[in-house]
C-alpha positions in Angstrom: 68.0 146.1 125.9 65.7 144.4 123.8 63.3 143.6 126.6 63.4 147.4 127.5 61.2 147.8 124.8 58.4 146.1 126.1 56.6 142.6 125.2 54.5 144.1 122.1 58.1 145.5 120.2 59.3 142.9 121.1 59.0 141.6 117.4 59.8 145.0 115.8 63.0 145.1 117.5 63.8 141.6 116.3 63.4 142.4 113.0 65.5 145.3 113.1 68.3 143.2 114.6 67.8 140.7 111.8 67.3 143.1 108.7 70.9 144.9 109.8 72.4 141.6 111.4 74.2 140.7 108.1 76.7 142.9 108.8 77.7 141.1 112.0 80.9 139.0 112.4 79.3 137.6 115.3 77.1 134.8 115.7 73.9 134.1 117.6 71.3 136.9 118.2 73.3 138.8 121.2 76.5 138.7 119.3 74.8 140.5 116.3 73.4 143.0 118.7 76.6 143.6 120.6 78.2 144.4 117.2 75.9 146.1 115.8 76.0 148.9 119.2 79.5 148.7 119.1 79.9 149.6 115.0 76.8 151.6 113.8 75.7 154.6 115.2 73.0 154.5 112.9 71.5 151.1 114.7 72.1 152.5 117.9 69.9 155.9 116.7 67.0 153.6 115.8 67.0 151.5 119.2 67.0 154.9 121.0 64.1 155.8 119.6 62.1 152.6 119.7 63.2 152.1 123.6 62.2 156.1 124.4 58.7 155.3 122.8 58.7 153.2 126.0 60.4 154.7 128.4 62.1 158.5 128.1 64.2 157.9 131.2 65.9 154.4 129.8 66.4 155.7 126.5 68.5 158.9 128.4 70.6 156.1 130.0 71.0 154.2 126.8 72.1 157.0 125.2 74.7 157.4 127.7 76.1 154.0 127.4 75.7 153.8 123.4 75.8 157.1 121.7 73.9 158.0 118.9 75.2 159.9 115.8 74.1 163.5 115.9 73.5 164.1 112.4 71.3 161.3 112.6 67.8 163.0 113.5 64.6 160.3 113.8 61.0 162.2 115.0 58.3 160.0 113.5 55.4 158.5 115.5 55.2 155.3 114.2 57.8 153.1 112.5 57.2 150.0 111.0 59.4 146.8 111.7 63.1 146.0 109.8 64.0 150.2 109.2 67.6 149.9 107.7 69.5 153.1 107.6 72.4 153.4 105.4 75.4 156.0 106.5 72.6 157.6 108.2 75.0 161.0 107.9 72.9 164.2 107.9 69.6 162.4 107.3 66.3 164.1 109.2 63.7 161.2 109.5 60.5 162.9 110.1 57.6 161.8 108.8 54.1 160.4 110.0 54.5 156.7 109.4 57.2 154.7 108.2 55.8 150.8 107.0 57.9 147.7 107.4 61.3 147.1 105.5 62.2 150.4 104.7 66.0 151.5 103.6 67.1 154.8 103.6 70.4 156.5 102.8 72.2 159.3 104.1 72.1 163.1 103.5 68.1 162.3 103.3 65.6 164.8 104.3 62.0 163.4 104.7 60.2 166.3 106.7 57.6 168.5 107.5 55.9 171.4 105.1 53.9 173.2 107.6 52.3 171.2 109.8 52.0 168.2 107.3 54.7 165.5 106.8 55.2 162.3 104.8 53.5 158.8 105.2 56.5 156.1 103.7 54.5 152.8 102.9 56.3 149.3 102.9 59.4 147.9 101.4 60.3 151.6 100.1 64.0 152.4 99.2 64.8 156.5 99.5 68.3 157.0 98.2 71.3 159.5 99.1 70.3 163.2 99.2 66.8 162.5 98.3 64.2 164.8 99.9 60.3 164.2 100.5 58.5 166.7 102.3 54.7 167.9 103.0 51.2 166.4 102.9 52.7 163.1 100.4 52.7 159.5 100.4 55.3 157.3 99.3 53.1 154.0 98.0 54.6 150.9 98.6 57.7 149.3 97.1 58.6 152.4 95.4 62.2 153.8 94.5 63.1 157.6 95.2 66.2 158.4 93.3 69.4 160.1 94.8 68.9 163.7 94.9 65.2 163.3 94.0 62.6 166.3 95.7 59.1 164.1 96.2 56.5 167.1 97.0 53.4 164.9 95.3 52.4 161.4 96.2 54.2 158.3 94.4 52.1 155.3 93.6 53.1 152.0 95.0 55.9 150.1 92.6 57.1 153.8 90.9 60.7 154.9 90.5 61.1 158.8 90.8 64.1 161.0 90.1 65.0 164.2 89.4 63.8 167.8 90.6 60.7 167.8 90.5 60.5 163.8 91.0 59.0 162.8 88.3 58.8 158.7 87.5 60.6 157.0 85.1 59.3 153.6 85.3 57.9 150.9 87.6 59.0 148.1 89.7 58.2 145.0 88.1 55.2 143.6 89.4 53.2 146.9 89.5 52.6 149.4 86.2 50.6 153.2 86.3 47.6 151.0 86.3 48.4 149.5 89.7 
């Protein structure tokens, strides 16, 4: 399975593997990966789509063999290494580019307004029921807040809540100043 998705994923897929691995009870890197098909739908969503952005035909037969969560809906072109999807119920990932090291919860809605969607930089958390949609970028490192609606950009290191999102503070390290 890993192989399937080709020499230069290779890494990405590792790093997915190891950023949801501590959930395993198994040891070495196949045991994690055997557990983590057999337990969470939501891993198994995110390997279908990195092996279909290889190969449409194996991703049919994985999907077969290991199936996805259906309320679990991923259509982004490109998504960084180490994605970690939490209860991944009734979430819509679809933006334009997901960085590294993202975490997002369930009931989330990052999607299109028109024709534009979101660009998620690295290391960004998006809790439960937030929704970002439209022409925005999430900087990096920042914090959307369950239930949050993010339909303006958020600098990098900014926590945002509330409807509209609107930020409350900063992540230490960064400040409105950058």
């Amino acid at each position: 399975m890993i192989m399937s998705c080709g020499k230069g994923n290779l890494e990405i897929t590792y790093a997915d593997v190891m950023r949801w691995g501590f959930r395993s009870k198994l040891g070495g890197k196949w045991g994690i990966i055997l557990y983590l098909l057999s337990f969470y739908k939501e891993f198994r969503n995110l390997m279908i789509y990195r092996i279909r952005k290889r190969s449409v035909l194996l991703s049919y037969f994985f999907r077969i063999i290991y199936p996805p969560s259906q309320t679990l809906y991923i259509h982004t072109e490109k998504i960084g290494k180490g994605l970690f999807i939490q209860h991944g119920f009734a979430t819509i990932i679809a933006a334009k580019e997901i960085g590294e090291y993202c975490h997002i919860n369930q009931q989330v809605t990052i999607g299109f307004k028109g024709k534009d969607a979101p660009t998620i930089g690295n290391r960004v958390v998006i809790y439960a029921g937030a929704i970002v949609v439209g022409d925005v970028t999430l900087g990096d490192h920042c914090i959307v807040g369950a239930g949050a609606v993010v339909t303006k950009d958020v600098p990098p290191g900014a926590v945002v809540v509330g409807n509209p999102a609107r930020i409350i503070r900063y992540v230490e390290g960064y400040s409105e100043k950058g």
